[in-house]
C-alpha positions as a Markdown table, in Angstrom:
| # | Residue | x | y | z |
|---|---|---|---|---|
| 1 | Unk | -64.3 | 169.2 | 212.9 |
| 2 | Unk | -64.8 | 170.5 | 209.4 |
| 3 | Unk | -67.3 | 173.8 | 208.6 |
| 4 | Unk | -69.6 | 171.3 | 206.9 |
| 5 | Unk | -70.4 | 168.5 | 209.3 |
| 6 | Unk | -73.7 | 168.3 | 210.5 |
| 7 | Unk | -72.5 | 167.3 | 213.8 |
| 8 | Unk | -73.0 | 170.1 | 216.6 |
| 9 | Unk | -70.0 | 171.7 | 217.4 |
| 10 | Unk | -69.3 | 171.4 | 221.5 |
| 11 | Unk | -70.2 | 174.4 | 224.1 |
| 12 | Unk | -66.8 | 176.8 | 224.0 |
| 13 | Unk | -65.0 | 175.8 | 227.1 |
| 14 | Unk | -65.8 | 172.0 | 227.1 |
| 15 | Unk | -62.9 | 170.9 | 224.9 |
| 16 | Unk | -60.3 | 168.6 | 226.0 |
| 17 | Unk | -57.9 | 170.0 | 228.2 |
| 18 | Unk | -54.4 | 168.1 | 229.6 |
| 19 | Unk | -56.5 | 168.9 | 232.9 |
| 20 | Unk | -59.5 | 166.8 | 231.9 |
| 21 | Unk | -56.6 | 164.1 | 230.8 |
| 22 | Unk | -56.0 | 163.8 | 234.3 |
| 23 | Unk | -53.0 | 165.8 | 234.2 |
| 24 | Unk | -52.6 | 168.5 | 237.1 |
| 25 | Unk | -49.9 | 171.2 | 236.6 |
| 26 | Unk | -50.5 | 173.5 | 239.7 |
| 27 | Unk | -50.3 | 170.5 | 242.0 |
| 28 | Unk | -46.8 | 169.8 | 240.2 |
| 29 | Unk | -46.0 | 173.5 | 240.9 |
| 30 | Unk | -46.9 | 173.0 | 244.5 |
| 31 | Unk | -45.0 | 169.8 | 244.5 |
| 32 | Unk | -41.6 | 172.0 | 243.3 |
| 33 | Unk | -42.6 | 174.2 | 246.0 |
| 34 | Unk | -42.5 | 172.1 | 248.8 |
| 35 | Unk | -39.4 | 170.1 | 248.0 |
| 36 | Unk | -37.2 | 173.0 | 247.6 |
| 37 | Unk | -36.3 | 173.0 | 251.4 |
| 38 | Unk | -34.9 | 169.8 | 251.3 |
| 39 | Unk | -32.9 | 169.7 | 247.9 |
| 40 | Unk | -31.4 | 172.6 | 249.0 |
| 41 | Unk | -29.7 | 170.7 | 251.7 |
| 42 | Unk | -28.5 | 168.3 | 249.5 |
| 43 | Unk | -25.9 | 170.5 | 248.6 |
| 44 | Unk | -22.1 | 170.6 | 247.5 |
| 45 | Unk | -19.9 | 173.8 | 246.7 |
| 46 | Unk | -19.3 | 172.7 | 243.4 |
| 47 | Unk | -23.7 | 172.6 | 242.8 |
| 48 | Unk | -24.2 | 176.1 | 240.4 |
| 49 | Unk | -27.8 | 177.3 | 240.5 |
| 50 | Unk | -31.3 | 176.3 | 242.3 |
| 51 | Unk | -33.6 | 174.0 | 241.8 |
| 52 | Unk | -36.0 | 175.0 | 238.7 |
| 53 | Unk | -33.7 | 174.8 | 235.5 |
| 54 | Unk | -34.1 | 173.0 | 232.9 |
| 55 | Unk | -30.8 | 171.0 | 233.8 |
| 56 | Unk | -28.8 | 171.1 | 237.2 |
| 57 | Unk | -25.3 | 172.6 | 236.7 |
| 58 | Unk | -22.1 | 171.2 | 238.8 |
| 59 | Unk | -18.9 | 173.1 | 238.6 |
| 60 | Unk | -16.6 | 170.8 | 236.5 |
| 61 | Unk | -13.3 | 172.8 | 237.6 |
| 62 | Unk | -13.5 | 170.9 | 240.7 |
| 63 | Unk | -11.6 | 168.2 | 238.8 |
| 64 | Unk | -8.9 | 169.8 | 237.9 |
| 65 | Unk | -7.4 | 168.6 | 240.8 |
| 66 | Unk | -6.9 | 164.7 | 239.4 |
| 67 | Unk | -4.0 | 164.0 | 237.4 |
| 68 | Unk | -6.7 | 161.5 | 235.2 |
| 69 | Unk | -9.9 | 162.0 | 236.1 |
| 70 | Unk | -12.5 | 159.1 | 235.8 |
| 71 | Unk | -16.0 | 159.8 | 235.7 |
| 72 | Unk | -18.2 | 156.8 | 236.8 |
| 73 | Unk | -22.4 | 156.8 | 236.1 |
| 74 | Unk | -24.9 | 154.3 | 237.5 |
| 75 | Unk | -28.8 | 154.3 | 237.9 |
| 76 | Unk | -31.4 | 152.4 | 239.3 |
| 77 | Unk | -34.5 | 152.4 | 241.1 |
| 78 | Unk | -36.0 | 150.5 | 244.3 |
| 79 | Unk | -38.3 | 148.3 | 242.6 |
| 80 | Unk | -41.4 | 146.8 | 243.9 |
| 81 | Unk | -40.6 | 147.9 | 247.7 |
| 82 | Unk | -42.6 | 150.9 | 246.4 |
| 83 | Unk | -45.5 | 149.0 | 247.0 |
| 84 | Unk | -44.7 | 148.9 | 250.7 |
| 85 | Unk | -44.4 | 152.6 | 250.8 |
| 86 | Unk | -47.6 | 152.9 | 249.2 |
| 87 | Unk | -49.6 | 150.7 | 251.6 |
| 88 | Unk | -48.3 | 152.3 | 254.5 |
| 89 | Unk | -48.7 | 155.5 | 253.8 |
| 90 | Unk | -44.7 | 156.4 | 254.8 |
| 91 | Unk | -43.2 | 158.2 | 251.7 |
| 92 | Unk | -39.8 | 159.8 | 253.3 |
| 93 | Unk | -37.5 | 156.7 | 253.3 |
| 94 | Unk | -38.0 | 155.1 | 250.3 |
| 95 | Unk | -35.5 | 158.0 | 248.8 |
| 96 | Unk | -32.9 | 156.5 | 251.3 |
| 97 | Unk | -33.4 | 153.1 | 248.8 |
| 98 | Unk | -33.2 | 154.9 | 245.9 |
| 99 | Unk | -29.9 | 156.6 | 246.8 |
| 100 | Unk | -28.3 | 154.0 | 248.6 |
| 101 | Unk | -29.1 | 151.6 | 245.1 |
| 102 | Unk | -27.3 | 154.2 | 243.1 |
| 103 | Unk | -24.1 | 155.5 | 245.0 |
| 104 | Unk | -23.1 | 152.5 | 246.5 |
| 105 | Unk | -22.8 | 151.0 | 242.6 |
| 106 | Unk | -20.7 | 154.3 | 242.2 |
| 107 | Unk | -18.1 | 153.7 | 245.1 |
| 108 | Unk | -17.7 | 149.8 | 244.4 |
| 109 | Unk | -14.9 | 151.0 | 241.8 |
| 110 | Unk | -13.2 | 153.8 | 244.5 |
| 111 | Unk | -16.0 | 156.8 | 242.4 |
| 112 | Unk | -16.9 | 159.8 | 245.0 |
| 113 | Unk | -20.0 | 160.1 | 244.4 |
| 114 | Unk | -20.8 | 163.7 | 243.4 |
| 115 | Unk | -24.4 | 164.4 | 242.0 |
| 116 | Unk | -27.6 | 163.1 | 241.1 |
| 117 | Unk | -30.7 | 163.3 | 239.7 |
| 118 | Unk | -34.3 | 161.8 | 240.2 |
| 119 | Unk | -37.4 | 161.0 | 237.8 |
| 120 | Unk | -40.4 | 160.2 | 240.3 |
| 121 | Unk | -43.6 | 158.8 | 238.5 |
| 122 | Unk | -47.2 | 159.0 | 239.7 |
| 123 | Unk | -50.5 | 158.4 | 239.1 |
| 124 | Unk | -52.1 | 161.8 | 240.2 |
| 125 | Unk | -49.8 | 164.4 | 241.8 |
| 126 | Unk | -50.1 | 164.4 | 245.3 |
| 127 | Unk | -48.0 | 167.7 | 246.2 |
| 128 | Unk | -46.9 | 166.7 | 250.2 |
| 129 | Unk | -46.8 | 163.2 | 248.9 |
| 130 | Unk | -44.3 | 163.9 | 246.2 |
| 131 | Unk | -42.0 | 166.6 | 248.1 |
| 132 | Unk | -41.7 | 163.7 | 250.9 |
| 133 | Unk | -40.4 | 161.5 | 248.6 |
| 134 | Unk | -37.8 | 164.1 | 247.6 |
| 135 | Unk | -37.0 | 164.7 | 251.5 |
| 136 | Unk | -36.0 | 161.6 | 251.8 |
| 137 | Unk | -34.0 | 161.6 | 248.4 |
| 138 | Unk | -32.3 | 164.6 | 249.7 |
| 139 | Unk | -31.7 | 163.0 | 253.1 |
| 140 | Unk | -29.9 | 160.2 | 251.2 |
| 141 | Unk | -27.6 | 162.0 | 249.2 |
| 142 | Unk | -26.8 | 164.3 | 252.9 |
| 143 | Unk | -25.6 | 160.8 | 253.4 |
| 144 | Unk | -23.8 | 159.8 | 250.7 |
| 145 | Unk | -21.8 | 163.0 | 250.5 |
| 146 | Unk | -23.3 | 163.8 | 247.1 |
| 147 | Unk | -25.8 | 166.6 | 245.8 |
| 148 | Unk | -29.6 | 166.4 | 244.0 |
| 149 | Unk | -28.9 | 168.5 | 241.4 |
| 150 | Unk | -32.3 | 167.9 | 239.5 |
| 151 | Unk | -35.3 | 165.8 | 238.9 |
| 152 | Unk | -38.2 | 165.3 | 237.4 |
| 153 | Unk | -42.0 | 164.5 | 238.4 |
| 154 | Unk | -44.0 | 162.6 | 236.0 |
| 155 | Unk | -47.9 | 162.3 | 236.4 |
| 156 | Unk | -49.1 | 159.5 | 234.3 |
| 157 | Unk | -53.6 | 158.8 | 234.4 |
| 158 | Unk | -54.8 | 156.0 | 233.0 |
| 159 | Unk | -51.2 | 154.1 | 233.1 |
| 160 | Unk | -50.9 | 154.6 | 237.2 |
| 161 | Unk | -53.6 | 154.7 | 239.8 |
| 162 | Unk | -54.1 | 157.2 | 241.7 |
| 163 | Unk | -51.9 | 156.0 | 244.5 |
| 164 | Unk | -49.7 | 154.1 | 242.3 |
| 165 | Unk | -45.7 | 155.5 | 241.5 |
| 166 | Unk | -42.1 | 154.8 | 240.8 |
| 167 | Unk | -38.6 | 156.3 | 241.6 |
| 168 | Unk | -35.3 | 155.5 | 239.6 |
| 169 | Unk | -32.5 | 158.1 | 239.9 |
| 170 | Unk | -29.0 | 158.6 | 238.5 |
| 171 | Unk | -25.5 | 159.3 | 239.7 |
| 172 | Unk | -22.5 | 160.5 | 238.4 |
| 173 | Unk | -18.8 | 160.0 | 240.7 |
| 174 | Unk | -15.4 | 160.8 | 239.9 |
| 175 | Unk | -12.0 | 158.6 | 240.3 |
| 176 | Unk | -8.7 | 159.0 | 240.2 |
| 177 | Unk | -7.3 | 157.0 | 237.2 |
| 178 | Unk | -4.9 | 155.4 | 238.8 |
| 179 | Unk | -7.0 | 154.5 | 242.2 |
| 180 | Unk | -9.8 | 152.7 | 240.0 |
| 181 | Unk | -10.5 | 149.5 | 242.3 |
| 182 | Unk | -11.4 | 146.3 | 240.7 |
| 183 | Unk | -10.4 | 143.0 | 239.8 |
| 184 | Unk | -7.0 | 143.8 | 238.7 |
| 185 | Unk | -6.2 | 144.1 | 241.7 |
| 186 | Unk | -7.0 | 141.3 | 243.8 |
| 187 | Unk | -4.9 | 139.4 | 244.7 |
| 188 | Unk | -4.0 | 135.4 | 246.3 |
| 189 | Unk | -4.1 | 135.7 | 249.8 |
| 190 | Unk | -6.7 | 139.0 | 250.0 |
| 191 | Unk | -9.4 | 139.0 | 253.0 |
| 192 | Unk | -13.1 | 139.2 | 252.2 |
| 193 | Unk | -14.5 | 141.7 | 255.0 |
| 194 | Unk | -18.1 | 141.7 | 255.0 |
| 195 | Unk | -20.4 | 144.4 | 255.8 |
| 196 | Unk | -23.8 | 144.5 | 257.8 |
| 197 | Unk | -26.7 | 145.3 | 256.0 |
| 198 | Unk | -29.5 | 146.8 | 257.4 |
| 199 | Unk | -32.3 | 144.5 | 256.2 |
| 200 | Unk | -33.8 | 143.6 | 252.9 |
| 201 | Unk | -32.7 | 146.6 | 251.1 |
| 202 | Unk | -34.2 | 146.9 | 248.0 |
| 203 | Unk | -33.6 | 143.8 | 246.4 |
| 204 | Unk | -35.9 | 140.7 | 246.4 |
| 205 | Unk | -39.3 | 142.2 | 247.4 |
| 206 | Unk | -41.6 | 140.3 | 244.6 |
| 207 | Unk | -40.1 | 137.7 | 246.0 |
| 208 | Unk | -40.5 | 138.7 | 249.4 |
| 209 | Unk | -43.9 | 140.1 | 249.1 |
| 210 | Unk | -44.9 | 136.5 | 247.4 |
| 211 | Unk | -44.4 | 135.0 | 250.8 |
| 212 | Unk | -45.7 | 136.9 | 253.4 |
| 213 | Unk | -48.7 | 138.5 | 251.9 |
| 214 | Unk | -49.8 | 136.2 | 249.0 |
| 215 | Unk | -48.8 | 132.9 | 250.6 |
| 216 | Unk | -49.2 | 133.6 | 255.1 |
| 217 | Unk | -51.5 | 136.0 | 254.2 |
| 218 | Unk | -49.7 | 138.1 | 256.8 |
| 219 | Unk | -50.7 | 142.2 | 256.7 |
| 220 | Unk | -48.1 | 144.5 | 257.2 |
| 221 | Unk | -50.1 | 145.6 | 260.9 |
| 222 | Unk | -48.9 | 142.2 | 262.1 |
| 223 | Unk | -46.2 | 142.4 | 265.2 |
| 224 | Unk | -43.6 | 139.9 | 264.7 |
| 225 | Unk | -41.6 | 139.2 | 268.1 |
| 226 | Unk | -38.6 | 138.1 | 265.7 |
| 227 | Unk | -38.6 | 141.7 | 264.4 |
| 228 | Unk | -39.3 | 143.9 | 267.4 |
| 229 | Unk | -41.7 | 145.7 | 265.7 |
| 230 | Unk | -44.6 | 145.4 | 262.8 |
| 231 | Unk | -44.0 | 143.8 | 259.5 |
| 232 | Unk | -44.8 | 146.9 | 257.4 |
| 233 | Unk | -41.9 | 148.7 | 259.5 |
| 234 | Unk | -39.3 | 146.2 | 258.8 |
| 235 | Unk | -39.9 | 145.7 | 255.5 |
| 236 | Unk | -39.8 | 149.3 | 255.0 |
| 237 | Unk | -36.4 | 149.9 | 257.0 |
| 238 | Unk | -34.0 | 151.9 | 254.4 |
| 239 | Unk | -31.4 | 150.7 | 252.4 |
| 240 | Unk | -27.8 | 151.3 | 254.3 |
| 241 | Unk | -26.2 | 153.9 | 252.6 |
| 242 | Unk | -22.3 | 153.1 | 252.3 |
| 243 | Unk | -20.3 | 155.3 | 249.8 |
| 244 | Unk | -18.8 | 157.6 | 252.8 |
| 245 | Unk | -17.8 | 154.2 | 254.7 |
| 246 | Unk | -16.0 | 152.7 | 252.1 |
| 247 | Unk | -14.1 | 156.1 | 250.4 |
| 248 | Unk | -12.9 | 156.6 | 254.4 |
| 249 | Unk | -11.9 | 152.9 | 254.2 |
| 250 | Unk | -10.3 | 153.9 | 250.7 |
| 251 | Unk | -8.0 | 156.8 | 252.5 |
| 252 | Unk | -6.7 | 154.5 | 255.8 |
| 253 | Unk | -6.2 | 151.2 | 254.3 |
| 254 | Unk | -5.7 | 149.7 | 250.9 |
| 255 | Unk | -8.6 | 148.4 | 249.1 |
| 256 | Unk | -8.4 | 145.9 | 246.2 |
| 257 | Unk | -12.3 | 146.0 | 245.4 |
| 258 | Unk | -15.5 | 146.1 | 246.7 |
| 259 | Unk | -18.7 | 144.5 | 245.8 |
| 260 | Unk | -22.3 | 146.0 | 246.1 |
| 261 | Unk | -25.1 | 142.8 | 247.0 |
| 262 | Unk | -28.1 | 143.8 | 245.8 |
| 263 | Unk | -30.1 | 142.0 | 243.0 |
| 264 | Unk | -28.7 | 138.1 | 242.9 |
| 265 | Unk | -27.7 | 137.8 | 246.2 |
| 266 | Unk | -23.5 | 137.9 | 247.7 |
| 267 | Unk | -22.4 | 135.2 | 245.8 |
| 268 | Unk | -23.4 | 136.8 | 242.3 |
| 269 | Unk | -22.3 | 139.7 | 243.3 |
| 270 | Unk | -18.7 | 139.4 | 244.5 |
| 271 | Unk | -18.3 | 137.4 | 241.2 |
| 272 | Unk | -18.6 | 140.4 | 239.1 |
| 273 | Unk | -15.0 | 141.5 | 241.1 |
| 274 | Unk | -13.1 | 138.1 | 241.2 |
| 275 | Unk | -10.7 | 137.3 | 238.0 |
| 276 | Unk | -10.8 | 134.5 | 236.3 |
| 277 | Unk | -7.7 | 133.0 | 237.6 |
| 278 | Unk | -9.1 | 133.4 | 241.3 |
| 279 | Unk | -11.6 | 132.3 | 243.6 |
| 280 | Unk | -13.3 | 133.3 | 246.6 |
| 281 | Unk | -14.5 | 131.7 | 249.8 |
| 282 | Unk | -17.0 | 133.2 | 251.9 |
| 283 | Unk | -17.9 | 131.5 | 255.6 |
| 284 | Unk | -21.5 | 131.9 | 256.4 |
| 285 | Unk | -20.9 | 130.7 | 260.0 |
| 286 | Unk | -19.2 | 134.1 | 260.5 |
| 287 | Unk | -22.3 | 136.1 | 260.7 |
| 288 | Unk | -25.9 | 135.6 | 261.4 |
| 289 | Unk | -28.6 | 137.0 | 259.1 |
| 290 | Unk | -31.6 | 138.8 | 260.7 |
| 291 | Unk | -34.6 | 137.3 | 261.6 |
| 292 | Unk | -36.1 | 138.5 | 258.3 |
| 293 | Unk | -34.2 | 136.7 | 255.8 |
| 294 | Unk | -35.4 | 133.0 | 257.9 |
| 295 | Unk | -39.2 | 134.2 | 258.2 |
| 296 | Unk | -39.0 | 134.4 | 254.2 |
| 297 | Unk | -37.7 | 130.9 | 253.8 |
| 298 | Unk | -39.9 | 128.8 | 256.7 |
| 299 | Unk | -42.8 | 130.7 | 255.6 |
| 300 | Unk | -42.5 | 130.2 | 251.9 |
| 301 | Unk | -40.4 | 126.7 | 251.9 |
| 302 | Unk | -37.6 | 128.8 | 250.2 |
| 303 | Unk | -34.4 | 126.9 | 249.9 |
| 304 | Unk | -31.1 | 128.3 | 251.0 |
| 305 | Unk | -30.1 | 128.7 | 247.4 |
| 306 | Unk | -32.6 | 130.4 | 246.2 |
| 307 | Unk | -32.9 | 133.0 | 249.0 |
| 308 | Unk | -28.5 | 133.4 | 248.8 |
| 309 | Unk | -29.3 | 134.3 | 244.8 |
| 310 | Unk | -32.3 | 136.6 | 246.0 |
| 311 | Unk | -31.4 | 138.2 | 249.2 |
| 312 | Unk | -28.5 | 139.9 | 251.0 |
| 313 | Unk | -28.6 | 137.6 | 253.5 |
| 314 | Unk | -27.6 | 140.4 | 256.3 |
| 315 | Unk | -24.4 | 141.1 | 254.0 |
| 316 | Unk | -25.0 | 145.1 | 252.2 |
| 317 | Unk | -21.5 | 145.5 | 251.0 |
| 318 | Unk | -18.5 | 143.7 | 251.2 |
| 319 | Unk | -14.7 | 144.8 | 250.7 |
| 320 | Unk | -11.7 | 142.8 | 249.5 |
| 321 | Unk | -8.0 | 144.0 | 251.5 |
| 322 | Unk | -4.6 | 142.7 | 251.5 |
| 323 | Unk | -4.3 | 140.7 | 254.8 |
| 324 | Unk | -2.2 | 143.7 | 256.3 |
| 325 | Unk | -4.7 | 146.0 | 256.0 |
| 326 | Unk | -7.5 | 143.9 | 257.5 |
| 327 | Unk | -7.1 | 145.5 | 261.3 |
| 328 | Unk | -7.3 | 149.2 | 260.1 |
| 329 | Unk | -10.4 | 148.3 | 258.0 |
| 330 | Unk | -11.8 | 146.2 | 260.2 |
| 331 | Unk | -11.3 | 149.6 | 263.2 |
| 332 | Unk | -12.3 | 152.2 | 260.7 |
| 333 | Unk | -15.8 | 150.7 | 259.9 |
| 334 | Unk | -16.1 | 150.1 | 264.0 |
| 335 | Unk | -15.4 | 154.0 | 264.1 |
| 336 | Unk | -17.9 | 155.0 | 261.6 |
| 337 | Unk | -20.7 | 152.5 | 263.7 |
| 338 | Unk | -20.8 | 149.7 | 260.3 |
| 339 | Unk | -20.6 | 146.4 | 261.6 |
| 340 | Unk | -18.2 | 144.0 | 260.0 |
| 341 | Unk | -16.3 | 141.2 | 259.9 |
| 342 | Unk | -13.7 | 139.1 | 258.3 |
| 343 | Unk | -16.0 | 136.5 | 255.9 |
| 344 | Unk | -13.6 | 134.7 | 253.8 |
| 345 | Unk | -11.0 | 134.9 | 251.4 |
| 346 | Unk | -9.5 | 134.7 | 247.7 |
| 347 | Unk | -7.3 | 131.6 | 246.7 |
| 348 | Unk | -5.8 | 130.3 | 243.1 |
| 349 | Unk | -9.3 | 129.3 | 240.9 |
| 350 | Unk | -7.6 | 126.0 | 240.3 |
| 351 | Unk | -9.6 | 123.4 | 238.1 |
| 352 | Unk | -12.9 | 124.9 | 240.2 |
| 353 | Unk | -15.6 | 126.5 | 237.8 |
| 354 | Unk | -17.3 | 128.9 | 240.0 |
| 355 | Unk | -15.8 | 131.8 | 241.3 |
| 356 | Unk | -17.3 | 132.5 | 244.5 |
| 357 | Unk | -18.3 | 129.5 | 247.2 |
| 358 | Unk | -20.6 | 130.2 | 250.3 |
| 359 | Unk | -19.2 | 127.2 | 252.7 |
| 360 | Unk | -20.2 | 126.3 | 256.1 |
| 361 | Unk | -23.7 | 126.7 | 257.9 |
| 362 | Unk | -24.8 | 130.8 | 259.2 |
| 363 | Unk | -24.0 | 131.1 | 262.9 |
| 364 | Unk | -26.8 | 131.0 | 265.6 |
């Protein structure tokens, strides 16, 4: 305000402030407080430094031990199951998504994961709110084998309610060169095993939340016999975490590929790893999807297609394994408690367009 406006200047102390904006910096303080406990458990020797820096530090000279080192990035979130979270008040699993999303992108081409970081978003800092969230972030990367090396907590008024908030994360892995999995190296004749997921993930939900709250009107109190326990708590069962899974698989048998289902459902996503000259065949009648995936279809008159392009189906990860390999991959997984199964297999693409084919009706 200039010296010669008429207008009254304001009472010292009642200017804008970024507290007045809605914007609370002790309660982010307190937040970095409380989480400290559990990032510090998602640890690895290589981690340099604590939590507080302006960027988190891992000791590169651990690589020196590849011939051709390969380092592999990925990032995502855990879109709009957030909304669960929110509603029923359970913040210390939704990490377990957020991890699970990222890693397991990393270890679909043979990447250890080795570190990552989080960006959490809220409306108004909520400081036992927000270190929960990063309990179950660090709980996720215990894991995954990997360490939180950093984050950041954003509190955004007037963009997020109060209650409102968001996660993405990102990782970084490292492969050996010469062990990159992939396409290349599938071959005729491989085995598709298929791995159990452990629900809905994190893929699907505005979908998912469509149906059973918008169009049954069901609330998330509601016991479902199918389920064995409420709606809220089996929508918001966490994401399967499988990079320490798959890298043993990687060290007892040989692995061509694996393939990640998550947004666009198995077929989609096994595409992405089959060469053009090949195609794939995967038996639904080898498995039986949880109760879940048919509650979303009767309730919301969604046809098969559209919830095999949506949802996992029961399928979290699948591997594809020279036919030699397929008792030691199939015995390891048993070992590590991951149900699976042999789903299908690769064959010449012939005059066929597509490159993946789900075939046969789901068992039970």
């Amino acid at each position: 305000m200039s010296a010669g406006s008429s207008e009254r200047a304001p009472h010292a102390g009642s200017g804008a402030s970024y507290a007045s904006a809605g914007v609370d910096i002790e309660a982010g303080d307190h937040a970095v407080e409380l989480m400290k406990k559990w990032v510090k458990k998602a640890t690895r020797p290589e981690v340099v430094g604590g939590l507080g820096g302006f960027a988190g530090l891992f000791d590169a000279s651990a690589l020196k031990r590849y011939e051709r080192p390969l380092l592999a990035s990925a990032t995502d979130g855990v879109g709009t199951k957030v909304d669960i979270a929110r509603r029923m008040g359970v913040y210390d699993t939704i990490g377990h998504d957020l991890v699970g999303m990222v890693v397991d992108d990393l270890v679909v081409c043979g990447a250890e994961p080795l570190f990552m970081t989080d960006y959490i978003c809220v409306g108004k800092v909520y400081p036992e709110r927000v270190a929960a969230i990063v309990k179950g972030i660090a709980e996720g990367c215990v894991l995954a084998g990997c360490a939180l090396v950093g984050g950041e907590t954003a509190e955004h008024p007037g963009l997020l309610g109060a209650d409102e908030f968001d996660v993405a994360g990102a990782g970084t892995g490292v492969v050996e060169a010469d062990r990159l999995l992939g396409a290349d190296r599938i071959r005729t004749g491989d085995v598709v095993i298929a791995m159990a997921s452990s629900g809905l993930h994190s893929n699907g939900y505005s979908l998912v939340r469509h149906v059973l709250f918008e169009r049954a009107g069901w609330e998330l109190d509601r016991e479902v016999p199918e389920f064995g326990r409420t709606l809220g708590e089996e929508l918001l069962e966490p994401t399967r975490i499988y990079s320490l899974d798959c890298l043993a698989l990687t060290r007892t048998a040989e692995v061509h590929a694996f393939s990640h289902i998550t947004g666009g459902g198995l077929a989609n996503n096994l595409a992405r790893v089959i060469p053009d000259h090949l195609h794939a065949t995967v038996d639904r009648s080898t498995w039986t999807p949880g109760a879940v995936f048919g509650t979303v279809g009767e309730l919301g008159g969604v046809e098969r297609p559209e919830l095999e392009k949506t949802l996992n189906m029961g399928v979290g990860m699948m591997a594809v394994v020279p036919p030699q390999s397929v008792d030691v991959a199939l015995a390891t997984l048993a070992d590590r408690g991951v149900d699976a199964w042999v789903a299908g297999g690769i064959t010449d693409r012939g005059d066929r367009t597509e490159a993946v084919a789900l075939t046969g009706d789901y068992a039970g």
